[in-house]
C-alpha positions in Angstrom: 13.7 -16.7 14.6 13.9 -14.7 11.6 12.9 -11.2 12.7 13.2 -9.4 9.0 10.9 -9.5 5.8 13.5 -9.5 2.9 13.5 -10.0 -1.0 16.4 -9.5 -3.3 16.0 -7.5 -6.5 18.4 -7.1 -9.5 18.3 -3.5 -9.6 20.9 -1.1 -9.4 21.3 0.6 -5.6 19.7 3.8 -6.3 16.6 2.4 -8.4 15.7 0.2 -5.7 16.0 2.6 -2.9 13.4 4.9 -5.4 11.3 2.0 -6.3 11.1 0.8 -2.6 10.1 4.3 -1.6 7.1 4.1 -4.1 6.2 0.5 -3.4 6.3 1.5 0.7 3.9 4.5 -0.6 1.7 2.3 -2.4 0.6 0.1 1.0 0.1 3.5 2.8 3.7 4.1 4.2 5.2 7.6 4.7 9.3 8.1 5.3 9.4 9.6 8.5 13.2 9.1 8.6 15.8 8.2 6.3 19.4 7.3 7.5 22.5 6.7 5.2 25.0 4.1 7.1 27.2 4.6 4.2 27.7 8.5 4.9 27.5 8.5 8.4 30.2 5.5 8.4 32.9 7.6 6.0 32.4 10.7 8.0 32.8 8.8 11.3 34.9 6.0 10.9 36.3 6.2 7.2 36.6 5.2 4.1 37.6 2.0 4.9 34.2 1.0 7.2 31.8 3.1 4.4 33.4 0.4 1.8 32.6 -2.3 4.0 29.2 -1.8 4.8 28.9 -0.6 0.9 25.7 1.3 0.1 23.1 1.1 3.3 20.1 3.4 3.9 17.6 3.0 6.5 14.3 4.0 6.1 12.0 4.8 8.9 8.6 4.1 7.5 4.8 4.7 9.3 1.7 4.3 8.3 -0.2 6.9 10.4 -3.3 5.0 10.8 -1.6 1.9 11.9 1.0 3.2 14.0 -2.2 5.2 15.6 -4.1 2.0 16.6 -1.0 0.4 17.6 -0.2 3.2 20.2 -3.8 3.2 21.4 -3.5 0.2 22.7 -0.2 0.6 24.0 1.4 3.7 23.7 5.1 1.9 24.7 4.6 0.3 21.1 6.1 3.8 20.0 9.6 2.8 20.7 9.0 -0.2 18.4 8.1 2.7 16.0 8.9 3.3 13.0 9.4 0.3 11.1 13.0 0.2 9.4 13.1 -0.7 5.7 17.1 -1.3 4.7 18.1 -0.9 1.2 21.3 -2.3 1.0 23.9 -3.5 -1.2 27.5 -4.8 -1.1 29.8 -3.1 -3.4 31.0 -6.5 -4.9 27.2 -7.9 -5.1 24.9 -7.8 -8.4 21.8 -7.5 -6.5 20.1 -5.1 -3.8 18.3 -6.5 -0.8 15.5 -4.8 0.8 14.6 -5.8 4.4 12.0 -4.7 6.5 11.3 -5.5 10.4 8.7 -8.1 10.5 5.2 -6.8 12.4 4.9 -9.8 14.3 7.8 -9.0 16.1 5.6 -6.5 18.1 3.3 -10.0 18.6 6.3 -11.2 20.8 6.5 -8.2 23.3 2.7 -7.6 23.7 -0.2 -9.9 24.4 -2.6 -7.0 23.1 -4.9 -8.4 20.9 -5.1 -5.0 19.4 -1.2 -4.9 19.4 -2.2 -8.3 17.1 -4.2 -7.1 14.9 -2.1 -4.2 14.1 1.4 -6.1 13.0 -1.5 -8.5 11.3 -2.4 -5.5 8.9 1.0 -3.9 8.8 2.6 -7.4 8.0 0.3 -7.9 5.0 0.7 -4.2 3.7 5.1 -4.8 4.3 4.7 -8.0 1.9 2.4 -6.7 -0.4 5.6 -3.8 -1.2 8.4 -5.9 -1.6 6.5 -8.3 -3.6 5.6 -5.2 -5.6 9.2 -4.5 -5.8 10.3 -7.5 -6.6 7.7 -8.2 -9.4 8.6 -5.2 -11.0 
């Protein structure tokens, strides 16, 4: 089962982290969180691991009306919450790969058709960015 939305772009690292905020903004998103793998490697474990991972952020994205609906109808959808969004890139790669959990994932755990619905409309909104993003 593939459990991530992805698209590769051939952008440089920090203009597709900027341009994946904005396309995330555009379909309604927020960045609740943002975590940089990269830092948090070389302060914890090295150089050596921050190199191999290369440059990896996590965003923690919500759409407040969305993630409202879904915890309506189950409020144990919150730990499902937010959705990540990766920006990622190898050091040795020419490209940057943006990934975001796929909605439908939430489908799986819950028989809510509410629960439904929701990944449904969040889905749409998630492909409707990184097709933005990857169309320029």
């Amino acid at each position: 089962m593939t459990y991530t939305l992805a698209t590769t772009v051939p952008l440089p690292w920090s203009e597709a982290l900027e341009r994946t905020r904005e396309a995330l903004a555009a379909q309604g998103f927020g960045i609740l969180t943002e975590i940089n793998i990269r830092s948090t490697f070389e302060a914890k474990l090295g150089t050596e691991a921050a190199d191999a991972v290369g440059d990896y952020v996590i965003l923690g994205a919500c759409n407040p009306s969305l993630a409202s609906r879904a915890l309506a109808a189950e409020p144990e959808m919150g730990a499902l919450l937010p959705c990540n969004v990766v920006v990622r890139r190898n050091s040795s790669a020419g490209s940057t790969t943006v990934e975001a959990i796929d909605p439908q994932t939430m489908v799986q755990l819950s028989s809510s058709p509410a629960v439904r619905e929701v990944a449904d409309d969040a889905g749409t909104r998630l492909r409707e960015a990184l097709k933005n993003l990857a169309a320029g």
